[in-house]
C-alpha positions as MATLAB code, in Angstrom:
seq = 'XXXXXXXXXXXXXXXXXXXXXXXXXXXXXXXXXXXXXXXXXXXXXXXXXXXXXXXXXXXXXXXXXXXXXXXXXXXXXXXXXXXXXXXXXXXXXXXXXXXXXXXXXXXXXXXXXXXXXXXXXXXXXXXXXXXXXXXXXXXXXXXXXXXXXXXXXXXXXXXXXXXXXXXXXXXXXXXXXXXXXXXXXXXXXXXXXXXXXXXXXXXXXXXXXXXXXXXXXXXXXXXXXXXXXXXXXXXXXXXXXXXXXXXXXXXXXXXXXXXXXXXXXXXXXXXXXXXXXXXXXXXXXXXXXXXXXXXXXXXXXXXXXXXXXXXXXXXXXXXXXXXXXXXXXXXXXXXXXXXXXXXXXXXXXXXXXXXXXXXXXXXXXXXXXXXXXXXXXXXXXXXXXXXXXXXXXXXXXXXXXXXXXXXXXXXXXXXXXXXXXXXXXXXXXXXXXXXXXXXXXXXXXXXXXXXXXXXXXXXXXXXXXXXXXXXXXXXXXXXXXXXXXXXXXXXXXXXXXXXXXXXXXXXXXXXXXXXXXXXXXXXXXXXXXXXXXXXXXXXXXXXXXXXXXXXXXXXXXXXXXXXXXXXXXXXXXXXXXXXXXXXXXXXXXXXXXX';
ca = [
      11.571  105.193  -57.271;
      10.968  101.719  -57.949;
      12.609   98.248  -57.620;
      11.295   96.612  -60.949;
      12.068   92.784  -60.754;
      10.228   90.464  -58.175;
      12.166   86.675  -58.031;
      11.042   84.201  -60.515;
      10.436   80.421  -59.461;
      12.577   78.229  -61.113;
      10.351   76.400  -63.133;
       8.028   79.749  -63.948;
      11.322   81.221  -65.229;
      12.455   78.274  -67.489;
       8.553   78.090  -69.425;
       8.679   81.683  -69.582;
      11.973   81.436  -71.335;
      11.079   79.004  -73.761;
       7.206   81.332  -74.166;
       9.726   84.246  -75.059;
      12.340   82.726  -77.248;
       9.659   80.527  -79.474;
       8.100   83.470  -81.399;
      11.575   84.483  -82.568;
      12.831   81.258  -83.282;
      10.031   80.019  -85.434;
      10.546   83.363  -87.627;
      14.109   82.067  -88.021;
      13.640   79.030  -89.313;
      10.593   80.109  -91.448;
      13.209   82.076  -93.532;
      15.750   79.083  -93.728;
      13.551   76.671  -95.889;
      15.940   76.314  -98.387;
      18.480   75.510  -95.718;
      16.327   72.871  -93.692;
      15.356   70.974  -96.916;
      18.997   70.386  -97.457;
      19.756   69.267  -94.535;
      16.804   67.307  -94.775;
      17.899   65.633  -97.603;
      21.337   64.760  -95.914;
      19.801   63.513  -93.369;
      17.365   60.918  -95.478;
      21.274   59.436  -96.693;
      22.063   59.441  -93.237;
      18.654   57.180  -91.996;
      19.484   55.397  -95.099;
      23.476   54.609  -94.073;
      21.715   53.082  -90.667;
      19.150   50.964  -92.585;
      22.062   49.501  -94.612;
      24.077   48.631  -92.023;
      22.064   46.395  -90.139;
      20.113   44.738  -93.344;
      23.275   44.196  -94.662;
      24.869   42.042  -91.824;
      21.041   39.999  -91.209;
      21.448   39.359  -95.009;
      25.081   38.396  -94.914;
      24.398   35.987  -91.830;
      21.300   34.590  -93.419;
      21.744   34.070  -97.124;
      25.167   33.337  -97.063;
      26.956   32.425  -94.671;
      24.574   30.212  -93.437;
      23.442   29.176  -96.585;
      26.807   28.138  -97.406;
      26.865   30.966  -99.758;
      30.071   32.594  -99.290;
      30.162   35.154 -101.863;
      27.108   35.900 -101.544;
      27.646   36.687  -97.695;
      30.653   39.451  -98.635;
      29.091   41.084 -100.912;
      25.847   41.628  -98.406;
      28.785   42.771  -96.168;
      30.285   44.798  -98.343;
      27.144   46.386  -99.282;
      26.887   47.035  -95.356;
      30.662   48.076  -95.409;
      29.647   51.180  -98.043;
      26.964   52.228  -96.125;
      29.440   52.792  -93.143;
      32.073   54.916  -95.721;
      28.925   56.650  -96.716;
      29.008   58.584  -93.685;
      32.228   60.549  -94.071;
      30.369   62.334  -97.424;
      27.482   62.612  -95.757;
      28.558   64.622  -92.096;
      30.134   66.739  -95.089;
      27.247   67.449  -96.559;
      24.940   67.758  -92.826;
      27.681   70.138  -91.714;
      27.733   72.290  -95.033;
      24.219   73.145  -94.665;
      24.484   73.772  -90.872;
      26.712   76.638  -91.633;
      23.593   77.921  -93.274;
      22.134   78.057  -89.980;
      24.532   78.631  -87.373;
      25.875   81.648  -88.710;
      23.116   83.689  -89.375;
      21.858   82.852  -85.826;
      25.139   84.323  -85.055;
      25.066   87.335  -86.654;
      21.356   87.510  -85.376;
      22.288   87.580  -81.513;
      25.448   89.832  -82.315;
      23.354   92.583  -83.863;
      20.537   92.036  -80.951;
      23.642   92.229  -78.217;
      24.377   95.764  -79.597;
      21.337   97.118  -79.920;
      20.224   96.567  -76.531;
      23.625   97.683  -74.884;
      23.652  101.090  -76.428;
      19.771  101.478  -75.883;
      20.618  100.862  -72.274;
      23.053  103.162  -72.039;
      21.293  105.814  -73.587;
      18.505  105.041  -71.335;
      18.913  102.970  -68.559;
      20.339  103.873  -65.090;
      23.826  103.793  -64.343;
      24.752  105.040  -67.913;
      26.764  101.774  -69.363;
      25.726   97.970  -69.924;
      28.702   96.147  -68.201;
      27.330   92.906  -69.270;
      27.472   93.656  -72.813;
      31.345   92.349  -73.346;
      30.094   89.168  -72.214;
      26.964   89.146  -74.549;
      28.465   89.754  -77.481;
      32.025   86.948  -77.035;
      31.020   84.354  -74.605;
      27.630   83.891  -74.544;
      26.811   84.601  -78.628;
      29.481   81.708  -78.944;
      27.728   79.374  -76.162;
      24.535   80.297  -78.422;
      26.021   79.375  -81.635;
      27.977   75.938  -80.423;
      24.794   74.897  -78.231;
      22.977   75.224  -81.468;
      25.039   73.540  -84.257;
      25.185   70.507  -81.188;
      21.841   70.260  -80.616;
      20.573   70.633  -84.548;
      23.488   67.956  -85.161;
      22.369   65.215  -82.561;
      18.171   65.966  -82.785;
      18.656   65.353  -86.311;
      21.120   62.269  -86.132;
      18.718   60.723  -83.776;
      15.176   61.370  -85.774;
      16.741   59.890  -89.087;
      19.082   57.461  -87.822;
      16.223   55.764  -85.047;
      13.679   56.253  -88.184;
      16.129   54.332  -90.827;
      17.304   51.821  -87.900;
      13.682   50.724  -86.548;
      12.247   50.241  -90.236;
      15.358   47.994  -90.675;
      14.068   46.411  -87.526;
      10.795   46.001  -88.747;
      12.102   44.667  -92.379;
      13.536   41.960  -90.817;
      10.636   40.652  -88.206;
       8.166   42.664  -86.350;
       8.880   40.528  -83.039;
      12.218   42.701  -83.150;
      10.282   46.279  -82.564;
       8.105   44.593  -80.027;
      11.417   43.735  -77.796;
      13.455   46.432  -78.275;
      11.126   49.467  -78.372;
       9.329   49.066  -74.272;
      12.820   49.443  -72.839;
      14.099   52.468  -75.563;
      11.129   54.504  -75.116;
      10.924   53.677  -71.428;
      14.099   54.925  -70.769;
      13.527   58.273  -73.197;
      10.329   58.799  -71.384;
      12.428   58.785  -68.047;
      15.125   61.139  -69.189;
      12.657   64.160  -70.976;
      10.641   63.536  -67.142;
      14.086   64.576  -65.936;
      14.626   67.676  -68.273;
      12.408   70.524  -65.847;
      13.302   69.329  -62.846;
      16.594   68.640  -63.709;
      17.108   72.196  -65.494;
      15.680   73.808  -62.217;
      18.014   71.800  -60.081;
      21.039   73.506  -61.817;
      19.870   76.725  -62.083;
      19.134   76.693  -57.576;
      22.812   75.303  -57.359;
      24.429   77.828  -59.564;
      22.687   80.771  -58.184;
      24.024   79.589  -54.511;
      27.446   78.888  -56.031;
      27.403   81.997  -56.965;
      26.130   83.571  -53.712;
      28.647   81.424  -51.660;
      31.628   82.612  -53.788;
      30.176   86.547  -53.806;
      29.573   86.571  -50.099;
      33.660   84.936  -49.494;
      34.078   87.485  -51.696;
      32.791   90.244  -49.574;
      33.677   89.429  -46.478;
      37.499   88.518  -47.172;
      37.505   92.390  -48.616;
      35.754   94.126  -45.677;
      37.182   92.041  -42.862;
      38.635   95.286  -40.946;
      34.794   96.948  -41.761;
      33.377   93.996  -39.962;
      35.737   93.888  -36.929;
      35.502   97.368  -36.852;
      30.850   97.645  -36.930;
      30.764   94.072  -35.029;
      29.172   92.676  -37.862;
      31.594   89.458  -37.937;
      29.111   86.804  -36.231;
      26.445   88.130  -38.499;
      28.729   87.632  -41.971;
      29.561   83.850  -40.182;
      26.139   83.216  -40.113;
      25.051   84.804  -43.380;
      27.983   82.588  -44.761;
      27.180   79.474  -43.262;
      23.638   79.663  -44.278;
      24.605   79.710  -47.804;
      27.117   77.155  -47.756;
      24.233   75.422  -46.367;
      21.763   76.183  -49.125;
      24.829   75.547  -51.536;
      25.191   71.625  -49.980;
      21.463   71.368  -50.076;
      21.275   72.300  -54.085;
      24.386   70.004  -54.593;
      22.737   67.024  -53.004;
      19.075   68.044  -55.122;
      21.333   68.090  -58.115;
      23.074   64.780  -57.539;
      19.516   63.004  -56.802;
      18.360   63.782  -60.353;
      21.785   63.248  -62.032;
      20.756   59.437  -60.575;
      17.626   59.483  -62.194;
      18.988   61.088  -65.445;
      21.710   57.937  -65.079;
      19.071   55.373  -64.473;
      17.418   56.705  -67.381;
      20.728   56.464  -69.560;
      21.255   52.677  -68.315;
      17.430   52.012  -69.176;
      17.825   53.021  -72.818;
      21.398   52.658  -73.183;
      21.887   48.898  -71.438;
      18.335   47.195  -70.875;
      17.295   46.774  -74.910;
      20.553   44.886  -75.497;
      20.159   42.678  -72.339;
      16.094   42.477  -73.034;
      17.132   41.325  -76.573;
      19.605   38.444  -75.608;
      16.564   37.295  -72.533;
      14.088   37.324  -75.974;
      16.062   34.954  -78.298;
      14.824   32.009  -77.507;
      11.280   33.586  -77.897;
      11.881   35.103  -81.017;
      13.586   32.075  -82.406;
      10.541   30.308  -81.492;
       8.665   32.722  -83.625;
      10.601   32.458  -86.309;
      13.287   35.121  -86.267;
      16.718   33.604  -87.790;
      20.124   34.037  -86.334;
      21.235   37.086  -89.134;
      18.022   38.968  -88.051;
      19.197   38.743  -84.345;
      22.434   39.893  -84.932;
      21.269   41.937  -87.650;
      19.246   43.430  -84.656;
      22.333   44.065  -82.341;
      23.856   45.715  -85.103;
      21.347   48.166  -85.331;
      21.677   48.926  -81.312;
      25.025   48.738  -81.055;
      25.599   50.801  -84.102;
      23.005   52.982  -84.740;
      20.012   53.461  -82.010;
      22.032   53.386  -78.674;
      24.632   56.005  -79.703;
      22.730   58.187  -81.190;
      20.375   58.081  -78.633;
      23.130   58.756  -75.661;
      23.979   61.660  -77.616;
      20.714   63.015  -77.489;
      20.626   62.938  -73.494;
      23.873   64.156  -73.382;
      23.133   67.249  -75.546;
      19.520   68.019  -74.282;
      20.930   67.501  -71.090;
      24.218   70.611  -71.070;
      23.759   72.319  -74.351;
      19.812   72.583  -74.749;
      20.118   74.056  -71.162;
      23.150   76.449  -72.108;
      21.358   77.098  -75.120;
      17.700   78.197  -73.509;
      19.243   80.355  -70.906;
      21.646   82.235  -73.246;
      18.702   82.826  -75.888;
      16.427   84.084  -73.111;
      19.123   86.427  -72.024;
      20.256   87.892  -75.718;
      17.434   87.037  -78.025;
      13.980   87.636  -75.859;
      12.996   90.667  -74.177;
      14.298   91.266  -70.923;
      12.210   91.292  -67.962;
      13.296   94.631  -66.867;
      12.233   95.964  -70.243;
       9.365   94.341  -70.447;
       8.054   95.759  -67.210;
       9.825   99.390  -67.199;
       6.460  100.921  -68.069;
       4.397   99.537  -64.866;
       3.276  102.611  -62.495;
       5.493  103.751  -59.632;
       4.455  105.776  -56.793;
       7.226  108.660  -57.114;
       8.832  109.824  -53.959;
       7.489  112.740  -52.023;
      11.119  115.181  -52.140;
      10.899  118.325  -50.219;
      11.951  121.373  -52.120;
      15.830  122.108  -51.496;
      18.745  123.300  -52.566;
      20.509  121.568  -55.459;
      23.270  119.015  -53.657;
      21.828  119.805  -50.273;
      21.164  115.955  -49.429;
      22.675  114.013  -46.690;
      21.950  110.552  -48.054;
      21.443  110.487  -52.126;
      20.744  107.337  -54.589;
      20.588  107.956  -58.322;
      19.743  104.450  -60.210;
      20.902  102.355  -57.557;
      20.871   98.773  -58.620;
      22.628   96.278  -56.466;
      22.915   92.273  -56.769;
      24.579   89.379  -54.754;
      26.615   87.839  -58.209;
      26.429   88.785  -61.645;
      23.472   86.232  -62.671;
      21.640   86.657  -59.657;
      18.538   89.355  -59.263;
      18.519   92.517  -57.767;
      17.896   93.121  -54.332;
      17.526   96.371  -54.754;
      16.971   97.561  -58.494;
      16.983  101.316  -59.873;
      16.401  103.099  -56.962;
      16.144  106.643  -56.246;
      16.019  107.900  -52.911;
      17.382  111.313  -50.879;
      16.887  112.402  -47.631;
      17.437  115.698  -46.123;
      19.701  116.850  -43.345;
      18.356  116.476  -40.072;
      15.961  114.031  -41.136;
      15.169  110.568  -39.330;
      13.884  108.120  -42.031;
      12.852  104.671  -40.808;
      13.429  101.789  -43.652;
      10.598   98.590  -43.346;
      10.096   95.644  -45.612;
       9.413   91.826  -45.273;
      12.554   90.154  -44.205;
      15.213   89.656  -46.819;
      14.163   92.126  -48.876;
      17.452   94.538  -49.068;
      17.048   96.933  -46.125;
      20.240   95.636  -44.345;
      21.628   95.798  -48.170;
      20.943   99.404  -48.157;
      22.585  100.547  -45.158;
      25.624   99.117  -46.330;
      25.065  100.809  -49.991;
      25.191  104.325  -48.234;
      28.113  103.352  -45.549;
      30.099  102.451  -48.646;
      30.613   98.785  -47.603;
      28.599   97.436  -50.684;
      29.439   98.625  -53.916;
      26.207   98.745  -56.196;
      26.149   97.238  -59.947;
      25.095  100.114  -61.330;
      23.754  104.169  -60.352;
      25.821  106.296  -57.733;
      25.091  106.949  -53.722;
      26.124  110.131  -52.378;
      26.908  110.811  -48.980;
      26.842  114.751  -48.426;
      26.742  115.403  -51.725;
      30.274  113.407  -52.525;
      29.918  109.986  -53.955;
      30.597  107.256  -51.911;
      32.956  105.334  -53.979;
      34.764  108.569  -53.866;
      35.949  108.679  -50.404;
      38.772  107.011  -48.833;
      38.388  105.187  -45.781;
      38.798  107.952  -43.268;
      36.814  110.091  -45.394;
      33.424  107.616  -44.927;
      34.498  106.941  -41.240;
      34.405  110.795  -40.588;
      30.865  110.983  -42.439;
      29.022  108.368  -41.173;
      28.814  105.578  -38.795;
      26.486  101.868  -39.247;
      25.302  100.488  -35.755;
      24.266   96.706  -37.032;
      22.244   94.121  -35.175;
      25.199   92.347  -33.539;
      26.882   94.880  -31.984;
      30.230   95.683  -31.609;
      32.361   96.012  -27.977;
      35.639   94.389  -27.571;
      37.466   93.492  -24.176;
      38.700   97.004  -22.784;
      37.529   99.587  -20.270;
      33.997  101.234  -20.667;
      35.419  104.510  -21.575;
      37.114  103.194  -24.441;
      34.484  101.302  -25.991;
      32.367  104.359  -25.842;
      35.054  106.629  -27.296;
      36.380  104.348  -29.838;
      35.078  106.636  -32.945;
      35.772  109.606  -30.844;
      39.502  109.103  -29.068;
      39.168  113.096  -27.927;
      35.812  113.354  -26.608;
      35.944  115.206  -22.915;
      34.099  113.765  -19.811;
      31.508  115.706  -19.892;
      30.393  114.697  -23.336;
      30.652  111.008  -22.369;
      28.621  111.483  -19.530;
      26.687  113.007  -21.282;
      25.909  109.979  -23.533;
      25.685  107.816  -20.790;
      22.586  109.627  -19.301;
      21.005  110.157  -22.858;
      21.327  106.525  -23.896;
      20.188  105.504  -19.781;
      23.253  103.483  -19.253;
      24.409  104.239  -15.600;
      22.950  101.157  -14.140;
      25.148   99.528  -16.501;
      28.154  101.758  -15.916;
      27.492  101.005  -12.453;
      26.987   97.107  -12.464;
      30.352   97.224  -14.205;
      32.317   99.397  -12.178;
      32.301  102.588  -13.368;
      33.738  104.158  -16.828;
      37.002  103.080  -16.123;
      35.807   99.488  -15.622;
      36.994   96.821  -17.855;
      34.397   95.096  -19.900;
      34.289   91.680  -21.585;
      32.032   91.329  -24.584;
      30.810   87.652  -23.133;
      30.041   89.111  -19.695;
      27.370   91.545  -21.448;
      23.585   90.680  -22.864;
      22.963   91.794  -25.779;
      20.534   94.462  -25.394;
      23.436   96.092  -23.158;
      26.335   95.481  -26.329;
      23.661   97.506  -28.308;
      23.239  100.668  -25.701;
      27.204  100.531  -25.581;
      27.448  101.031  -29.167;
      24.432  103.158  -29.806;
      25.754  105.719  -27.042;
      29.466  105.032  -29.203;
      27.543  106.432  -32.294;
      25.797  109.667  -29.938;
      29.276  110.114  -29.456;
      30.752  110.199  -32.644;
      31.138  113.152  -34.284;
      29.683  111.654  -37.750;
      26.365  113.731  -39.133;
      24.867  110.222  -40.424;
      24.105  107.153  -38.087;
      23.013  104.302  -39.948;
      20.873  101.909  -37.725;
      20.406   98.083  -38.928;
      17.790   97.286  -36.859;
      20.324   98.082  -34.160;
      17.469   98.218  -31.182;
      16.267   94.976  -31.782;
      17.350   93.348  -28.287;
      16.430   96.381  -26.327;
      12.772   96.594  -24.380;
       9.940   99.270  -26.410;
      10.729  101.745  -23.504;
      14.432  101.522  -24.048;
      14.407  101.359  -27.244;
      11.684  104.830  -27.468;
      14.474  106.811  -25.303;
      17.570  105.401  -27.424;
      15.813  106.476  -30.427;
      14.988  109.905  -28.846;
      18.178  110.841  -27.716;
      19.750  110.026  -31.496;
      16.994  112.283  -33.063;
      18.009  115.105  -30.683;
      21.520  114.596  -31.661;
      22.642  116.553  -34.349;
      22.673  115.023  -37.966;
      20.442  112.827  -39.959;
      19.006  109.476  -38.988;
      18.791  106.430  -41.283;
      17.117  102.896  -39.463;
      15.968   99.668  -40.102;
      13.204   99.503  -38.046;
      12.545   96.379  -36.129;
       9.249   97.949  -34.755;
       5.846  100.162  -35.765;
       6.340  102.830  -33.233;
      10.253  103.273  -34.934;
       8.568  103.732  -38.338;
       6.140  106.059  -37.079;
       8.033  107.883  -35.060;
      10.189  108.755  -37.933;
       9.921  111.877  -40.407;
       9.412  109.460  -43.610;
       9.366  105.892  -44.080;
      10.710  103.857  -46.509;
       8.543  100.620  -47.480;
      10.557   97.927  -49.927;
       8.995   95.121  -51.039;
      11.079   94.124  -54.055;
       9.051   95.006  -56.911;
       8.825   98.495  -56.366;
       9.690  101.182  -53.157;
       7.365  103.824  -51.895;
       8.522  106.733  -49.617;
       6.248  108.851  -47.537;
       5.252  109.795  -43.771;
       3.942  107.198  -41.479;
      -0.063  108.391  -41.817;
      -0.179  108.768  -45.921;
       1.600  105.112  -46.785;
      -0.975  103.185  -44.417;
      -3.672  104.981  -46.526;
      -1.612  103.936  -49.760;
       0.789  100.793  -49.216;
      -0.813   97.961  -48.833;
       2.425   96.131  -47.680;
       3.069   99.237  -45.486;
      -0.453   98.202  -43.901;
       0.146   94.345  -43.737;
       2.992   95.135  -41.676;
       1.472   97.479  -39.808;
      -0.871   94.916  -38.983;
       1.832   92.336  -38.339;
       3.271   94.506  -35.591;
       0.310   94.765  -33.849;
      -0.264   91.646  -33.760;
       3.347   90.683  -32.445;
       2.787   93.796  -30.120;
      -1.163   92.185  -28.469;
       0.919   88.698  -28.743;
       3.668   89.888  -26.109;
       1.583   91.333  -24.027;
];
């Protein structure tokens, strides 16, 4: 059994992308010379068709124009005019050679996209790769535009600054020293941006996505929730992540200001700095065509090219990064399948004997997000009381839900009796099992009825019978008897939890799933709650809140989201050193309260 992927940091993820992907993508372009040098050469016309441009309107203003040399000036403007119809031949010739890269790269991720969904489903667990569909349409062609885009505007920008700052520099060094603080300034603030910034969106599209699965959810399992009293707990799950999604939005807004200011710097402050300078630069000799020969060469050449190398770095080098990482590089999952497991201890049995069985269960809040729980195997046997522990947030409330059929998973199969879950209609899982949760359920009616609500028929004897097993006469007194009408608001909620934990004694389901459903009781009450379920009749699946739960139990399940170990309470503290931690933990809690 084992839960292979542990949650990445943000910014560990993106270098670990760009450590996987660089290998491969310097063996791509080592076998493209031919194709780089001809873009290369394109792309020498194109720094060229800048230098032109501006030399050709400094000369224009200078000697003629000024000079009184009319002719002279048009043709030093015409001159500059050709180097602007030179472009048309030349983005012919840059996007003819681009092909040479593009497609390939294609092809590349296409074949890589296939291989890996058929070796997954020859291999991996739950038979099929359901992302493959996407892999090989949407995000191959995210790979291939982000590409050609940023190829396109990193070379534009290399050739065109290089051709328009040696025009700069032909026509008076005072020009570079003006115009290059504020350019590179303003660069320098944007690439400071790029991590941060690339983290930013990643945290707000993994809550988006969260927020949206979790609506999701809920809006399909409304009459599940009413029904297990879990609605207060899905409020609060959901308004925790619409917090977390308001709190990414807000992150991502403060460094779309700084990627702005940084824009504004480069973009805005070298023209402004320029027109401050003029009277120094006059005063250093710099004529009138070299100034405006200088503005031409902003205005025209550095300043567009170089907000078109934010704006691509900025959306497609980030598409293109994240898409590569998930096609081209190794997957984590692969890359880590051959770390050891501790296997689970099965007792021998009969073939389809199990009361609770996962095969390859792998299960994930949104179809980007990681696993919470992530090819696991588990089965436990009729009769049997296993107690599931693990640092909060881990997936133990996740798999409760997996084996009342309430979650789906992304890929494997749970079995409920042998049958598979997905399998059963609605009565079907009602009649097999029943989940107590943390908030429990007990709506306005009489006693009676919120103790026989999953069993309509049961005599009085057997009610009374779970009143004295679960302790709750004082209760049943203070209220008024069985026939007493209860309010949810007039009851604490250790008392809603013995109401619905003596519901589920009751029931005549063989498997009571317990989300830490004891939580709000006292150790005593909670030791003879969990003693009377074990003497009832079926098999007995908790989240337990406490040590003495998980060691009262047969086995124990520890998850810690990397990998799951399964074993009786005396052989994991010897072996798990999580399963010790916590054991430690409670103690501590447990000398604390005292």
């Amino acid at each position: 059994m084992s839960q292979r992927r542990a949650p990445r940091p943000d910014a560990a993820a993106g270098d670990g992308a760009l450590r996987r992907i660089a290998p491969p993508a310097r063996r791509f372009l080592a076998r493209r010379k031919a194709v780089l040098a001809r873009l290369a050469v394109w792309s020498l016309a194109e720094a060229a068709q800048a230098f032109v441009v501006g030399y050709g309107v400094a000369r224009a203003v200078d000697e003629g124009f000024l000079a009184g040399d009319t002719r002279g000036g048009l043709l030093w403007l015409g001159l500059a005019a050709v180097g602007v119809l030179l472009g048309a031949p030349v983005a012919r010739g840059v996007f003819a050679g681009l092909a040479g890269l593009t497609e390939p790269l294609r092809d590349g991720l296409v074949r890589r996209a296939v291989d890996r969904s058929l070796a997954r489903a020859l291999t991996g667990p739950g038979g099929t790769d359901r992302a493959a569909v996407s892999r090989l349409t949407n995000q191959v062609e995210i790979a291939r535009d982000s590409f050609a885009g940023l190829v396109l505007t990193l070379r534009s920008f290399v050739f065109t600054a290089a051709g328009a700052l040696l025009g700069l520099l032909s026509l008076h060094p005072a020009l570079l020293v003006v115009v290059l603080p504020p350019l590179v300034a303003g660069l320098a603030l944007f690439l400071a941006t790029l991590r941060p910034m690339a983290a930013a969106q990643r945290r707000a599209l993994a809550a988006d996505e969260a927020l949206g699965d979790h609506a999701a959810r809920t809006r399909a399992a409304l009459r599940d929730l009413t029904a297990c009293g879990t609605g207060p707990r899905a409020a609060r799950e959901g308004g925790e992540r619409v917090a977390v999604a308001a709190a990414t939005a807000r992150a991502l807004a403060r460094w779309t200001a700084v990627r702005t200011t940084a824009l504004g710097v480069s973009g805005q402050l070298p023209v402004l700095v320029l027109l401050l300078c003029v009277p120094w630069l006059r005063a250093r000799g710099v004529t009138t065509g070299a100034l405006l020969g200088a503005f031409t060469y902003l205005a025209q050449s550095l300043l567009p090219a170089l907000h078109t190398l934010m704006t691509a770095l900025g959306t497609a080098g980030a598409r293109l990064l994240v898409v590569l990482d998930r096609i081209a590089a190794e997957p984590p999952e692969e890359a880590t399948a051959a770390a050891p497991v501790t296997p689970v201890p099965r007792r021998a049995r009969p073939v389809g004997s199990a009361a609770v069985e996962l095969r390859g269960v792998t299960f994930a809040y949104g179809a980007r997000a990681e696993p919470v729980l992530d090819a696991l195997d588990l089965s436990v046997e009729p009769g049997e009381r296993l107690a599931v522990v693990g640092p909060s947030g881990i997936g133990k409330s996740t798999l409760t839900r997996l084996v009342a059929g309430t979650l789906a998973p992304s890929a494997g199969e749970v079995r409920v009796a042998g049958r598979p879950v997905a399998g059963l209609s609605g009565a079907e899982r009602a009649g097999a099992r029943v989940l107590v949760p943390q908030e429990a359920y007990v709506f306005t009616g009489t006693v009676r009825e919120n103790l026989t609500y999953l069993r309509p028929d049961a005599p009085p004897p057997a009610v009374a019978a779970a009143v004295h097993a679960l302790g709750l006469e004082p209760l049943v007194e203070r209220l008024g008897g069985l026939d007493a009408t209860v309010r949810p608001d007039g009851l604490s909620p250790g008392e809603r939890q013995l109401v619905a934990l003596a519901r589920a004694y009751l029931s005549p389901a063989p498997l009571l799933l317990l989300d830490e459903a004891t939580c709000h009781l006292d150790p005593a009450t909670e030791a003879r709650a969990e003693a009377a379920l074990a003497r009832r009749p079926g098999t007995l699946l908790l989240v337990a809140h406490r040590l003495s739960t998980a060691a009262r139990a047969d086995r124990v399940l520890v998850l810690d989201g990397v990998r799951a170990d399964c074993g009786p309470h005396h052989e994991l503290l010897t072996r798990s050193p999580l399963y010790r931690d916590l054991t430690g933990h409670w103690n501590e809690g447990t000398a604390a309260g005292r």
